[in-house]
C-alpha positions as CSV (number, residue, x, y, z in Angstrom):
1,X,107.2,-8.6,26.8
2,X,109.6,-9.7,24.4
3,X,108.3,-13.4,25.0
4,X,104.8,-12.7,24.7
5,X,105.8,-11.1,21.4
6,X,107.4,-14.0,20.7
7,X,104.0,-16.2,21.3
8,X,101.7,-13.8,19.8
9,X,103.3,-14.2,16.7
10,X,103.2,-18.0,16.3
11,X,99.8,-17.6,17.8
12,X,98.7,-15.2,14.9
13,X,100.7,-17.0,12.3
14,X,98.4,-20.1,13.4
15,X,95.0,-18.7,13.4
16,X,92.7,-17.6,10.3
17,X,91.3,-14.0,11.6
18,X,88.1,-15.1,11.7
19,X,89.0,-16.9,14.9
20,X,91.9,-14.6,15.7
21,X,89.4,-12.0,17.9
22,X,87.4,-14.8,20.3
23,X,91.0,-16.9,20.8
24,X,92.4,-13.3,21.6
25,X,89.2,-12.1,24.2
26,X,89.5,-15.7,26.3
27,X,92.7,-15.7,26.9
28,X,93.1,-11.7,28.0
29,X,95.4,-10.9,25.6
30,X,93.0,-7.6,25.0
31,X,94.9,-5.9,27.1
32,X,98.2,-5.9,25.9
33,X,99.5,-2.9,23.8
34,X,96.8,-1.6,21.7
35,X,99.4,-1.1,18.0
36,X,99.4,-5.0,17.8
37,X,95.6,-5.0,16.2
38,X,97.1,-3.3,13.4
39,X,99.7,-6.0,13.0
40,X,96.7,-9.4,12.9
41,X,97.3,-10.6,9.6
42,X,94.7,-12.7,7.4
43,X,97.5,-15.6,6.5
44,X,94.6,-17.8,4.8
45,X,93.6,-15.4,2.7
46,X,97.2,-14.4,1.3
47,X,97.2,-17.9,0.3
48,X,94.3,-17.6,-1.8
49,X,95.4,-14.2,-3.5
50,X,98.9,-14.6,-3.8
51,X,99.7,-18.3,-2.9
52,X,98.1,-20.0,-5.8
53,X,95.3,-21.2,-3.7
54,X,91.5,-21.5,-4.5
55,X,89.2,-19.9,-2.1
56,X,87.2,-23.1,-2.3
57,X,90.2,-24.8,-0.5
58,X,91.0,-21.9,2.6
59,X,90.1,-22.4,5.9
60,X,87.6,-20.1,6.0
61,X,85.4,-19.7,2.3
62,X,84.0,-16.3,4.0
63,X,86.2,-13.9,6.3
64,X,84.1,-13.1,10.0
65,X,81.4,-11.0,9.3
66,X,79.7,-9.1,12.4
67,X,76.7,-7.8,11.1
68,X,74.1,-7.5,8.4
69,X,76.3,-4.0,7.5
70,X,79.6,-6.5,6.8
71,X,77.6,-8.8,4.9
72,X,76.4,-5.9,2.9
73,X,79.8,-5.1,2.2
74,X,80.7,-7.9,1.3
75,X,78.5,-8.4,-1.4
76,X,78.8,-5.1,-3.0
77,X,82.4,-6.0,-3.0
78,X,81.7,-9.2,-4.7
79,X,79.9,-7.0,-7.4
80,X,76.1,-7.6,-5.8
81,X,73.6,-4.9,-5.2
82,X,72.2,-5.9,-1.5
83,X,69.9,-2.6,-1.9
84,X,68.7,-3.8,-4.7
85,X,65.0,-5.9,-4.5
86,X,65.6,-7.6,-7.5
87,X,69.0,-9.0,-7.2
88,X,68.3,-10.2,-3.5
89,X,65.7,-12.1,-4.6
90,X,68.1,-13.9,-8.2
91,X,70.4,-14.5,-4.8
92,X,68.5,-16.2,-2.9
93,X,67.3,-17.8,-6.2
94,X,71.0,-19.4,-6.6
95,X,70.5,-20.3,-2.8
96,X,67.4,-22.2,-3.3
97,X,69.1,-24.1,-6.3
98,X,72.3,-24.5,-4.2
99,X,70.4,-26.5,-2.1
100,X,69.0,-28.8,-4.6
101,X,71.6,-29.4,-6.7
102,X,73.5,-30.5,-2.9
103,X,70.7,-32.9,-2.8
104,X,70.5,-33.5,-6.3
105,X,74.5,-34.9,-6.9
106,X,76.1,-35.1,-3.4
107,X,73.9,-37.0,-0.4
108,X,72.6,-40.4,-0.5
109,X,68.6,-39.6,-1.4
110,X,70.0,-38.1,-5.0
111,X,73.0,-40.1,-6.0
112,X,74.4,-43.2,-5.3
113,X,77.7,-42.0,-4.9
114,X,76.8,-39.2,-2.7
115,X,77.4,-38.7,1.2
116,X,75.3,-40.4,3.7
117,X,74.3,-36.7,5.3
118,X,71.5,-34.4,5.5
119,X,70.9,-30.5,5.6
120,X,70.3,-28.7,9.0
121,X,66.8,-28.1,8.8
122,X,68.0,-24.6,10.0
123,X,69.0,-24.1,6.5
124,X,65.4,-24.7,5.2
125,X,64.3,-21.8,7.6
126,X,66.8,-19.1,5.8
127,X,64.8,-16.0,4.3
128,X,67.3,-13.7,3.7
129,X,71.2,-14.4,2.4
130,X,72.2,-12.0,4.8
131,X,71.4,-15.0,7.4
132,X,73.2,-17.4,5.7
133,X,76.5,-15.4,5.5
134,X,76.3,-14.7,9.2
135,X,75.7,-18.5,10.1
136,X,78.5,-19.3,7.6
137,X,80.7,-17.1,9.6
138,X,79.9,-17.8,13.1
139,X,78.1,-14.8,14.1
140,X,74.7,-16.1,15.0
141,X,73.1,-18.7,17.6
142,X,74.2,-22.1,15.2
143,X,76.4,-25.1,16.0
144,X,80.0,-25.6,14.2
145,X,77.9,-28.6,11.9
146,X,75.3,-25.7,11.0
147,X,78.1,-23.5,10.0
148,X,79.9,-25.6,7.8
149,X,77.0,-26.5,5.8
150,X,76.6,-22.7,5.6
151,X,79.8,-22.6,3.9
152,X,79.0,-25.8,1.5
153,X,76.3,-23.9,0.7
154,X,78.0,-20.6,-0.3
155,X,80.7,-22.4,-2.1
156,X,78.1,-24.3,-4.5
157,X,76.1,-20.3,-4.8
158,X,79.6,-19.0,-5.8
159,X,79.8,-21.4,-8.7
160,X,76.4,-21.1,-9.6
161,X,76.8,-17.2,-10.1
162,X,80.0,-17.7,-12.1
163,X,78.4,-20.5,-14.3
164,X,75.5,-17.8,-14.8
165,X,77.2,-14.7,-15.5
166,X,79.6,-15.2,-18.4
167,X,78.4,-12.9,-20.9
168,X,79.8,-15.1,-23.9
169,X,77.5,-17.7,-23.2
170,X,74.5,-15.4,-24.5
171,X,76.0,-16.1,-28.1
172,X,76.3,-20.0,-27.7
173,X,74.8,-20.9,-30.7
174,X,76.5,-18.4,-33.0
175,X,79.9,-19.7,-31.4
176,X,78.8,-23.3,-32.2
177,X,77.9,-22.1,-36.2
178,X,80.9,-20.6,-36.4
179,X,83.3,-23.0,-35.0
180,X,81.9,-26.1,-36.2
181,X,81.9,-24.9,-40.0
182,X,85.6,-24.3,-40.6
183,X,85.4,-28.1,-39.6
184,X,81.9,-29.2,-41.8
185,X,83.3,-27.5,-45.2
186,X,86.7,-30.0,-45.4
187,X,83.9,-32.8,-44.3
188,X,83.0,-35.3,-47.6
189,X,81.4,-38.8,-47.7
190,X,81.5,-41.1,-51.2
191,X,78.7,-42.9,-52.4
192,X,79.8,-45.9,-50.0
193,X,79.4,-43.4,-46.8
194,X,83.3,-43.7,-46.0
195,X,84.2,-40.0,-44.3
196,X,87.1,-38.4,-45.7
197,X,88.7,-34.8,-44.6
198,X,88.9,-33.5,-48.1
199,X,90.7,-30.4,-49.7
200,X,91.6,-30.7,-53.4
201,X,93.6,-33.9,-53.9
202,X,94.5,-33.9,-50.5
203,X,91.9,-36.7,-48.8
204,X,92.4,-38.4,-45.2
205,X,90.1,-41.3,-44.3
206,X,88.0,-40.7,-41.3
207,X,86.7,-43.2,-39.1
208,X,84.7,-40.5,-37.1
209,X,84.1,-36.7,-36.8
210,X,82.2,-36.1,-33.5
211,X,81.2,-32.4,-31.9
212,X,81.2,-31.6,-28.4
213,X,77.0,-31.0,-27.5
214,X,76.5,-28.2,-25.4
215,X,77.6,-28.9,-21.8
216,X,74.3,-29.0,-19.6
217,X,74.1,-26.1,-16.8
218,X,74.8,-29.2,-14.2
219,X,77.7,-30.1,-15.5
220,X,79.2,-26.6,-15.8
221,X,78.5,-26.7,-12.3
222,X,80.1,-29.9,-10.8
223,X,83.3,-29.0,-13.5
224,X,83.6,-25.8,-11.9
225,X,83.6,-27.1,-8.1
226,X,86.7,-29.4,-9.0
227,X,88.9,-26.5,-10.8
228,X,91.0,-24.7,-8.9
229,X,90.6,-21.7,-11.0
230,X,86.7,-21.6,-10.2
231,X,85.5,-19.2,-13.0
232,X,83.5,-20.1,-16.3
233,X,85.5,-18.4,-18.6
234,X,88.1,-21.2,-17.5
235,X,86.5,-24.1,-18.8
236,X,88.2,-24.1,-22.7
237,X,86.1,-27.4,-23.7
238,X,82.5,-25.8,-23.8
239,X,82.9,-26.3,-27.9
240,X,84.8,-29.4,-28.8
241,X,85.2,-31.6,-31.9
242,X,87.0,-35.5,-31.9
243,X,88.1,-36.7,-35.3
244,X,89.0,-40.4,-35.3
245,X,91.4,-41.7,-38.0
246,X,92.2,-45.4,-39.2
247,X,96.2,-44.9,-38.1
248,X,98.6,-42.8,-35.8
249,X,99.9,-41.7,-38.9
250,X,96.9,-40.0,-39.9
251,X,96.8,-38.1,-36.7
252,X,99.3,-36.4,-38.1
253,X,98.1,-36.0,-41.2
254,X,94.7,-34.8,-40.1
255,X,97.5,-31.8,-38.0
256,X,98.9,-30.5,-40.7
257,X,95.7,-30.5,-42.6
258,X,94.0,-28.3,-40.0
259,X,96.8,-25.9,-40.0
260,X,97.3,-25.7,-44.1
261,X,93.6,-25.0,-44.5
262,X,93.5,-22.6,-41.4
263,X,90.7,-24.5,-39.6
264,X,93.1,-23.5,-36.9
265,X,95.6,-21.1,-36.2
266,X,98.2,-22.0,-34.4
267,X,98.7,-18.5,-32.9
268,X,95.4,-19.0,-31.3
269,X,96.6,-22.2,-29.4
270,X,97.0,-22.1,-25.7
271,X,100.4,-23.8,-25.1
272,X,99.3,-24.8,-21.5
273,X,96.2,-26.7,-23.0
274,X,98.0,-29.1,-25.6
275,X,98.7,-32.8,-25.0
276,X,99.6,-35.8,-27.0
277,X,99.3,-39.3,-24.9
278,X,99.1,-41.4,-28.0
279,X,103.0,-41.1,-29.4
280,X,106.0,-39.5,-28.3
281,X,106.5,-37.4,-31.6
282,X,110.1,-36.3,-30.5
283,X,111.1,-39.4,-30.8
284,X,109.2,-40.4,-33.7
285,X,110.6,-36.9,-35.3
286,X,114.3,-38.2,-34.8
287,X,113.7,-41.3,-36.7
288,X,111.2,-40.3,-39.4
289,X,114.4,-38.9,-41.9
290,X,115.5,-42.3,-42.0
291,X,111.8,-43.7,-43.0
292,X,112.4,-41.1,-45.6
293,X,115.8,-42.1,-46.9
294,X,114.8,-45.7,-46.9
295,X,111.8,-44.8,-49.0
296,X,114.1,-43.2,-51.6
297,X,116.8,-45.8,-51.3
298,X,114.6,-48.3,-51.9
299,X,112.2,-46.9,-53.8
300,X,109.1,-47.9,-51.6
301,X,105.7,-47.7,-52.5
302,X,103.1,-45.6,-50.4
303,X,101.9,-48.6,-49.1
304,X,104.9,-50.3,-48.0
305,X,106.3,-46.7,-46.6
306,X,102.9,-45.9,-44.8
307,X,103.3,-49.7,-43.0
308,X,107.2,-48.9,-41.9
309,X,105.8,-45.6,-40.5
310,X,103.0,-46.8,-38.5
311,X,105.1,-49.7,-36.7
312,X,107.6,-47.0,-36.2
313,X,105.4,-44.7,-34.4
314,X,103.9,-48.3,-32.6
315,X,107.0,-48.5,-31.0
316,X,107.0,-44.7,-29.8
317,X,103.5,-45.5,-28.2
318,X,103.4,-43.9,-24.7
319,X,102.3,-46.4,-21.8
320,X,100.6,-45.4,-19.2
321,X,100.5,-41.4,-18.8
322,X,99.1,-39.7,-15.9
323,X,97.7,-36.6,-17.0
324,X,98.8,-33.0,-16.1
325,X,96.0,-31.1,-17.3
326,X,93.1,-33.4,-15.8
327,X,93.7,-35.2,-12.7
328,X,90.6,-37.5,-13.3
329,X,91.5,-38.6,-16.6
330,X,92.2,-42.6,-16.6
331,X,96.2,-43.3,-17.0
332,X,95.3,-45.3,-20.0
333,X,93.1,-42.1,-21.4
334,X,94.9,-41.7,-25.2
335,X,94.1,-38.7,-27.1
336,X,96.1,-35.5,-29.5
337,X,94.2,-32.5,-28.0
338,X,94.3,-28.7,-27.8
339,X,92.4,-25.5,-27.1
340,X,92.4,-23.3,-30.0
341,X,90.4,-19.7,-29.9
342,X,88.2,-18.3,-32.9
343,X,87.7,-14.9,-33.4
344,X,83.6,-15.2,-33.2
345,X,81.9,-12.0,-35.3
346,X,78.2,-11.6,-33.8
347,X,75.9,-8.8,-35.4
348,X,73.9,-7.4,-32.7
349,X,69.9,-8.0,-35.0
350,X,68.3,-5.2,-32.9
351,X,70.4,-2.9,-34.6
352,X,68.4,-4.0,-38.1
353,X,65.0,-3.5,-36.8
354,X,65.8,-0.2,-35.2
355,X,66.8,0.9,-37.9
356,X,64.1,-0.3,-40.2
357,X,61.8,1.7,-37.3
358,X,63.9,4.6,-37.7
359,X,63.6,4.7,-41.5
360,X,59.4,4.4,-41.4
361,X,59.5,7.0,-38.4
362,X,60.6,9.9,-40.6
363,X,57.4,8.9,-42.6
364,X,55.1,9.8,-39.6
365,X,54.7,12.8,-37.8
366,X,53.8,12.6,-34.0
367,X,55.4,12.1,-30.9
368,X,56.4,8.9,-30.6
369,X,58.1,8.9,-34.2
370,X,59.6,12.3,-32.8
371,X,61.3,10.1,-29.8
372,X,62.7,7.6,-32.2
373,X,64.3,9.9,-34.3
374,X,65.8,11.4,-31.5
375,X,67.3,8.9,-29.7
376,X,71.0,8.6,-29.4
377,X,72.3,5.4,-30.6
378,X,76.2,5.5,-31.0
379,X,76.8,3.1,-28.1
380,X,74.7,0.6,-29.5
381,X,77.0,-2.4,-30.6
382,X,76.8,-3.0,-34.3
383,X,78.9,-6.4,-33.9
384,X,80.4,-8.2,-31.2
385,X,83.9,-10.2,-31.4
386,X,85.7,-11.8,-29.2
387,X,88.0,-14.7,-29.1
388,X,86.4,-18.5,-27.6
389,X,88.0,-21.6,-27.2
390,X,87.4,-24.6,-28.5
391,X,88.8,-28.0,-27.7
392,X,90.5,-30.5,-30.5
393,X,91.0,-34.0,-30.0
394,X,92.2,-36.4,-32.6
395,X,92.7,-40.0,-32.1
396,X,93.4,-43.3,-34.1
397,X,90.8,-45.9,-34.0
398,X,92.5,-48.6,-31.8
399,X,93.0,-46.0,-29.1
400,X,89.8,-44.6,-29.7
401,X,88.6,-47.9,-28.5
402,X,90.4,-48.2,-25.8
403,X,88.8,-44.7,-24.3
404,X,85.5,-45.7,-24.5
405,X,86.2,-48.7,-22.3
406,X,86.3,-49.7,-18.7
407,X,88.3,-47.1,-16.7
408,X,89.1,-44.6,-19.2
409,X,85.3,-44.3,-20.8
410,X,83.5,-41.2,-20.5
411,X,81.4,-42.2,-17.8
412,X,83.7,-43.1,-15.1
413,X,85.4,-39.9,-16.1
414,X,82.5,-37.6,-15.2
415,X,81.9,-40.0,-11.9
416,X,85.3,-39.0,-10.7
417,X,85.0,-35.4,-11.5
418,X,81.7,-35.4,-9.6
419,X,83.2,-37.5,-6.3
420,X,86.1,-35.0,-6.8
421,X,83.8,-31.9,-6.6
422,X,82.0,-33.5,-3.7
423,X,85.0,-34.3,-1.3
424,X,86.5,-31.1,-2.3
425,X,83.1,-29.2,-0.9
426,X,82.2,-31.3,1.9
427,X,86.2,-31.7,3.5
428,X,85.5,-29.4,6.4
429,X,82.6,-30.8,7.1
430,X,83.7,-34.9,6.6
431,X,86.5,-34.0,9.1
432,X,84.8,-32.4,11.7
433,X,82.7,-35.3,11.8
434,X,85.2,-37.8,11.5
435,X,84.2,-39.5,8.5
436,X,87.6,-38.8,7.1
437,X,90.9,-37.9,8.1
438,X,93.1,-34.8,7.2
């Protein structure tokens, strides 16, 4: 016994449970002592919940589900009414759009880039999610290739639901307004058009001030499907502004500006989120008190002090830096950035005109004035706040320049982030066909 123990456990240790049961029933382990099915752990899952791994990435994106009843767990679990008309049919929506937007960014027919595959036609036959969950997770007549496209498909309907259901998103444009006008009010151009970040004598020549456009519901999509964390209220550069100055120095300049004027806080920053590929500033830090000494010594001008700075902090430069933050960023990517949050303050405009129909209802006398007068509105929102982040990027012209080049230009970015997303989706699938190897 003690050996078949012994086996059990590596054999358990091995196997995601959805397999665990079949493995078990072929090789007659069924009959061994019956306290050993309360001891068949989900190992793959643990990794997901407490091993730092996405669910995107486990062996198995849905655990085994035998019947309509599990899948109906399942979802309810998730958050999903199943007995509910209305939200079977939005899910099977994001299933339908699933598909396409497979089609759409990852085979052959819709992109370039895209694999050389095409969907089971049993997929095109699917009527009810219920099916697709069960032919995801084994449990109906389908082939292993049929299965995994199952899964590709859930994994792309997962990321669909999260890109759809973050409730901030309602208030986009507000966020926008409100963000983006701490920035405009400091904003001033001179009769010649030169841009200058202007607060009482304080002015800093601009080269650039650019805002982030709203991200498109696409690219939500494909950003989500390469983060680990999988969850909209994880992407932090939604709402973005670049400002582009003539020198390094500036860069710092155009820092301090932002925090003396409290376009941002920096209590509001998230730490994680901050990097600076342009200039080691340590460095720079340690030799900046002698820049200053000289300048008194020697009684610089501005001019002459400004041009011992800037070749100071030239030779600081970084080289090449691979980033931490973005894996698909180009090594020669050079950028100051960080994610600050703004407290956004949203009044809820139903509450006006209810209350202007309140107000002409004690005017009137019949029933449905009656009902209005009557209804209970204390847990009707006056205002909404909460805090959003927003991304900050400043940059010095040369390097500027250099990101909107070759390898480190927007573009090839977005192409990387998308191939990314589309290996990442499709591994299980590339590798049981051989088309890559693990």
């Amino acid at each position: 016994m003690s050996v078949f123990l012994y086996f059990l456990a590596d054999f358990l240790y091995s196997w995601p449970y959805g397999s665990i049961t079949q493995h078990l029933e072929k090789r007659n382990f069924m009959n061994r002592p019956d306290y050993l099915k309360n001891y068949i752990f989900d190992w793959d899952v643990f990794d997901v919940v407490v091993g730092g791994r996405s669910a995107l990435d486990s062996n198995f994106f849905v655990a085994k589900l035998d019947d309509i009843t599990e899948v109906n767990k399942f979802l309810k679990g998730y958050g999903l009414d199943p007995d509910n008309p209305v939200a079977r049919a939005e899910l099977f929506g994001n299933f339908q759009e699933a598909i396409q937007f497979i089609k759409r960014y990852f085979l052959k027919d819709g992109s370039p880039d895209g694999l050389d595959l095409e969907i089971p036609t049993s997929l095109f036959t699917v009527t009810d999610i219920s099916g697709l969950f069960l032919m995801a997770t084994g449990n109906s007549e389908h082939t292993v290739e049929e299965q995994l496209w199952a899964e590709i498909v859930l994994k792309v309907m997962h990321t669909i639901l999260h890109a759809d259901k973050d409730l901030r998103s309602n208030y986009f444009n507000q966020i926008q307004t409100q963000i983006f006008d701490k920035f405009y009010r400091y904003l001033h151009r001179d009769n010649d058009n030169n841009l200058y970040l202007k607060s009482g004598e304080i002015s800093i020549p601009l080269v650039d001030f650019e805002t982030k456009s709203k991200k498109s519901r696409d690219s939500v999509i494909i950003k989500l499907l390469h983060k680990a964390e999988n969850v909209a209220e994880e992407l932090f550069d939604r709402v973005g502004v670049r400002l582009v100055t003539k020198n390094k120095l500036d860069i710092i300049k155009v820092l301090q500006f932002l925090i003396r004027n409290y376009i941002i806080t920096p209590h509001n920053i998230k730490p994680s989120r901050s990097l600076n590929t342009i200039f080691d500033i340590s460095l720079f830090r340690s030799k900046y008190s002698s820049l200053v000494k000289m300048a008194l010594r020697n009684n610089l001008s501005e001019e002459r002090f400004v041009s011992a700075v800037n070749r100071e902090i030239d030779e600081c430069s970084f080289e090449n830096i691979e980033s931490e933050h973005n894996l698909h960023s180009s090594a020669k990517y050079r950028s100051v950035q960080f994610t600050c949050r703004q407290l956004i303050k949203y009044k809820n405009p139903f509450l006006a005109e209810f209350f202007k129909l309140r107000k002409m209802a004690k005017d009137e006398d019949s029933a449905v004035a009656k009902e209005l007068l009557g209804l209970d509105f204390s847990s009707l929102s006056r205002d909404v706040r909460f805090f959003y982040p927003f991304e900050v990027q400043v940059v010095d012209e040369a390097s500027y320049k250099i990101n909107s080049e070759g390898e480190a230009s927007h573009s090839e970015y977005k192409k990387a982030q998308k191939i990314y997303a589309m290996n990442r989706v499709f591994k299980k699938l590339l590798l049981h066909k051989g088309l890559i190897q693990e």
